[in-house]
C-alpha positions as CSV (number, residue, x, y, z in Angstrom):
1,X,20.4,-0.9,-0.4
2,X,18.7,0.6,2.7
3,X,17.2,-2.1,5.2
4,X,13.8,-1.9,5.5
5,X,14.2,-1.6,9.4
6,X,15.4,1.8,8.7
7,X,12.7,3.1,6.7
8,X,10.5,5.1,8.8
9,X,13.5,6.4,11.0
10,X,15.0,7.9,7.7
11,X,11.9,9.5,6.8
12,X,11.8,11.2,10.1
13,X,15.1,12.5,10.1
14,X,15.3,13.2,5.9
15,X,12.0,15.3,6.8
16,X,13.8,17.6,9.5
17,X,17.3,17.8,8.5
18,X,17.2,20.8,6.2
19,X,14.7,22.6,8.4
20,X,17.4,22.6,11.2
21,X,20.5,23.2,9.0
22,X,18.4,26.1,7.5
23,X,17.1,27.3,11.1
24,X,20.8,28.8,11.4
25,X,20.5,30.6,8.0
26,X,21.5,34.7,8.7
27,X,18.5,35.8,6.8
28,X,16.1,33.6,8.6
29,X,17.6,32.5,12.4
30,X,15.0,30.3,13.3
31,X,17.0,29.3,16.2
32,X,16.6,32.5,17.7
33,X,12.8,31.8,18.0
34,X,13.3,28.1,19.1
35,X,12.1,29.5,22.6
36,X,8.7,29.9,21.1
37,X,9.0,26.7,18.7
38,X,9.7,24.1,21.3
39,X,6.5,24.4,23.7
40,X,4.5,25.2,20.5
41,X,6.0,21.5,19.4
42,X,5.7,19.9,22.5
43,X,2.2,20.5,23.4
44,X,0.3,19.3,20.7
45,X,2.8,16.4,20.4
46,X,1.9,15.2,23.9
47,X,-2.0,15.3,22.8
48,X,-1.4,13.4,19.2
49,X,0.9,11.0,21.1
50,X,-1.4,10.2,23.6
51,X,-4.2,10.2,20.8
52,X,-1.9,8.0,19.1
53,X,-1.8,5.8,21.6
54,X,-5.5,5.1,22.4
55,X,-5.8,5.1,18.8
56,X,-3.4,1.9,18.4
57,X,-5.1,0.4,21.4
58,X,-8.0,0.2,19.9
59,X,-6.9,-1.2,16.4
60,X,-8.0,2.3,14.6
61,X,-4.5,2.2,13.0
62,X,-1.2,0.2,13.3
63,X,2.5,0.0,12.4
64,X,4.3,-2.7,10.3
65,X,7.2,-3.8,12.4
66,X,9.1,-4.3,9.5
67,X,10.0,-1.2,8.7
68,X,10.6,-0.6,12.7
69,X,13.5,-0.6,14.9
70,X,11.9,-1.8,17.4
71,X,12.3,0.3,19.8
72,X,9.0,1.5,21.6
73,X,7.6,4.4,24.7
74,X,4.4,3.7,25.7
75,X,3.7,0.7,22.9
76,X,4.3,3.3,20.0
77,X,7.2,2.9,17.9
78,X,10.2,5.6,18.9
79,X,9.9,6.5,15.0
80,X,5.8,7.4,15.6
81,X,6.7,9.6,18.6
82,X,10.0,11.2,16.7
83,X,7.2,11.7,13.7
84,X,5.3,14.2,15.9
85,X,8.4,16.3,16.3
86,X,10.3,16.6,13.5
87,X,7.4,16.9,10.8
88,X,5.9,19.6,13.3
89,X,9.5,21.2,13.2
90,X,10.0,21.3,9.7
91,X,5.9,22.4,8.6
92,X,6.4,25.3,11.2
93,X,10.1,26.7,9.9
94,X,8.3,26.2,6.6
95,X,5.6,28.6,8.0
96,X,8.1,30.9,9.5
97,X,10.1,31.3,6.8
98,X,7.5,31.9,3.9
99,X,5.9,35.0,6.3
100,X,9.4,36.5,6.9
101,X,10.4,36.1,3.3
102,X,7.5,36.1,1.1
103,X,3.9,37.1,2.7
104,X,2.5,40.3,3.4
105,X,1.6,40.5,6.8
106,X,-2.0,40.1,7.1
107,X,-4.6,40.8,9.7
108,X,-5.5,38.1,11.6
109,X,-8.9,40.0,13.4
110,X,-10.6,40.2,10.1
111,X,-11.1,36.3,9.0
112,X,-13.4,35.2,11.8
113,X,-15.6,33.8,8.9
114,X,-13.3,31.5,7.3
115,X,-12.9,29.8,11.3
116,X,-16.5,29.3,11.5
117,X,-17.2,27.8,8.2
118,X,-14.7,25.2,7.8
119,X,-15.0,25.0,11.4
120,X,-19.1,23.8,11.2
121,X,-18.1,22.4,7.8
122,X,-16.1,19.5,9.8
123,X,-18.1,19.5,12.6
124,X,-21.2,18.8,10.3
125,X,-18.7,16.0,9.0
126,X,-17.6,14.4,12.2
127,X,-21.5,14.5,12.6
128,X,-22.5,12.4,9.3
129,X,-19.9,10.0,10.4
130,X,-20.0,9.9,13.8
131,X,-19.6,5.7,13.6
132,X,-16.2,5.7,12.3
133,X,-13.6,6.5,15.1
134,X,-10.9,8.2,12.9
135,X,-13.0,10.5,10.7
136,X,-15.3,11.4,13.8
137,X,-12.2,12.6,16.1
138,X,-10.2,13.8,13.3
139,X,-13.1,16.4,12.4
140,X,-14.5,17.1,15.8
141,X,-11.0,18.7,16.7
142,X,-10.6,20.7,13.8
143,X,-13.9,22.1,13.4
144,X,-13.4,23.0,17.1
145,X,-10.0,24.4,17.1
146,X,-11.0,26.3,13.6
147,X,-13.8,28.1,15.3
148,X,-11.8,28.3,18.4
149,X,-8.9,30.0,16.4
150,X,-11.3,31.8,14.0
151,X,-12.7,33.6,17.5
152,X,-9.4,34.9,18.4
153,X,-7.1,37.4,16.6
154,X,-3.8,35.7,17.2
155,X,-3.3,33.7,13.4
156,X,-4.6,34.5,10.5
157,X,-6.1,31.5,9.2
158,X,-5.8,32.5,5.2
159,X,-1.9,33.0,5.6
160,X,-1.4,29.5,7.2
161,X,-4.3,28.1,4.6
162,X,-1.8,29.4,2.2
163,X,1.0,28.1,3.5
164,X,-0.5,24.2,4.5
165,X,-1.7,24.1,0.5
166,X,2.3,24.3,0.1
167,X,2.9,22.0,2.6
168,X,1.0,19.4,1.0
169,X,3.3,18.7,-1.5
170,X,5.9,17.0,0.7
171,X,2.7,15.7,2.8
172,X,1.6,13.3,-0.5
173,X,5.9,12.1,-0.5
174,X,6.3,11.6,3.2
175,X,2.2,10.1,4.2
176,X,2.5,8.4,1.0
177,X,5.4,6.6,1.5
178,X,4.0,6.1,5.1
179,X,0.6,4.6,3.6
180,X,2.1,2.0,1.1
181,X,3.0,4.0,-1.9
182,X,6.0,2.8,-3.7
183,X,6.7,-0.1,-0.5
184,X,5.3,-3.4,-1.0
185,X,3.3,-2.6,1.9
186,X,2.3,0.4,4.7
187,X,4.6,1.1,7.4
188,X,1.5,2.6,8.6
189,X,-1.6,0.7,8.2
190,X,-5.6,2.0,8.9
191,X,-8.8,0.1,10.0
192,X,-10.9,0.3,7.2
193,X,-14.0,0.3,9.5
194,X,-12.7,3.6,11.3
195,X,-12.7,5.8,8.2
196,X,-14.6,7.0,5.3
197,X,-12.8,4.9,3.2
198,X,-11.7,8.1,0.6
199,X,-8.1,7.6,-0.6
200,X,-5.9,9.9,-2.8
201,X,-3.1,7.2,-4.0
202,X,-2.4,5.1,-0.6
203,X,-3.6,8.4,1.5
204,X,-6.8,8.5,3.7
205,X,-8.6,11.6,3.0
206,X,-8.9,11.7,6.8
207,X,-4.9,12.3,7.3
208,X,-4.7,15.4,5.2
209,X,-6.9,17.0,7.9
210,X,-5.2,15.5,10.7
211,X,-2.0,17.1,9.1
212,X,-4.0,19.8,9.2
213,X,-5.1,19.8,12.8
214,X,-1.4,19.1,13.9
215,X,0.0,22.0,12.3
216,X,-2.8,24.7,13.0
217,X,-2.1,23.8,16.5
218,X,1.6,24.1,16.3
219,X,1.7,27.2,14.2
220,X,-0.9,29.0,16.6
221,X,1.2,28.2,19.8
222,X,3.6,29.5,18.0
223,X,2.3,32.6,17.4
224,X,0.4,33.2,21.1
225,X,4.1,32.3,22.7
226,X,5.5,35.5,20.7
227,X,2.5,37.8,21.6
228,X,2.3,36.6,24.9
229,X,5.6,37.9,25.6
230,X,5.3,41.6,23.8
């Protein structure tokens, strides 16, 4: 029997272990591109952590010490911060691997479209709901950063649609399990005041584009590190 204590740490590390074992594989080494991978982790981790942060602050969300160590940086559990790592890690060797093994390549300069319209899609969102502090952030950001990204030529936004519509599958097992399904109650728990109050099982609708926000940023640093240096 696993202590409950133990439950969000083990998430954390089941979600990034095979991701790093694999990141050595000969057809793949990933670790030879960890030069590009860390600052492309680190930087939007230090914006969702601080994010995070005000976030819990205000009462927007919340963590059931339960399922905690108890160990906390900055009054966020060491298992929160740890979360904006390794899922980062494992979404963007997922990424990696799946355009090195299975995509075409595709040309990023021709989908300036598909920025703009899911990009003024959330933003019209964040708009509608402007009164509720999760869904209002959640989609000003990404309809930014899609019409941000959408204006450059560095990612091609249908190759990492692609490849985040894959990604949800272990999203639903890990933000599940995160949100109460299958636990007698959340290890993470939400305000229901601060969100549109859409749930897929235990999941708010916001979190899948959160997720999605996280990953587009990591995978895009990821890719202007390699250019930057060609």
């Amino acid at each position: 029997m696993i202590p409950t204590k133990v439950y969000y740490i083990c998430i954390d590390v089941l979600s990034v272990i095979v991701p790093f074992i694999f990141s050595f594989y000969p057809g793949l080494r990933f670790d030879k591109k960890w030069k590009y991978a860390f600052p492309a982790l680190i930087i939007p981790a230090i914006f969702f952590i601080l994010w995070d942060f005000g976030y819990t602050y205000l009462g927007v969300w919340g963590f059931n010490n339960r399922y905690l160590l108890g160990l906390q940086i900055f009054n966020l559990p060491i298992e929160e911060i740890l979360f904006f790592i390794c899922i980062p890690y494992a979404c963007l060797f997922t990424y990696f691997a799946l355009d090195k093994l299975t995509f075409k390549k595709y040309k990023p300069g021709t989908e300036k479209k598909l920025g703009y319209v899911f990009g003024i899609l959330c933003l019209i969102l964040a708009i509608i709901y402007f009164h509720k502090l999760y869904t209002v952030a959640t989609f000003t950001l990404l309809g930014g950063f899609l019409i941000y990204v959408g204006s450059k030529s560095t990612l091609s936004l249908s190759k990492f649609i692609k490849v985040y519509s894959l990604l949800l599958i272990p999203f639903f097992i890990v933000n599940g399990i995160l949100t109460g399904s299958g636990l007698p109650e959340p290890i993470v728990w939400y305000n229901a005041k601060e969100q549109i109050g859409l749930r897929i099982l235990t999941i708010p609708i916001e979190d899948f584009f959160y997720g999605m926000l996280l990953i587009l940023q990591t995978v895009y640093l990821f890719e202007y590190f390699q250019k930057k240096v060609k």
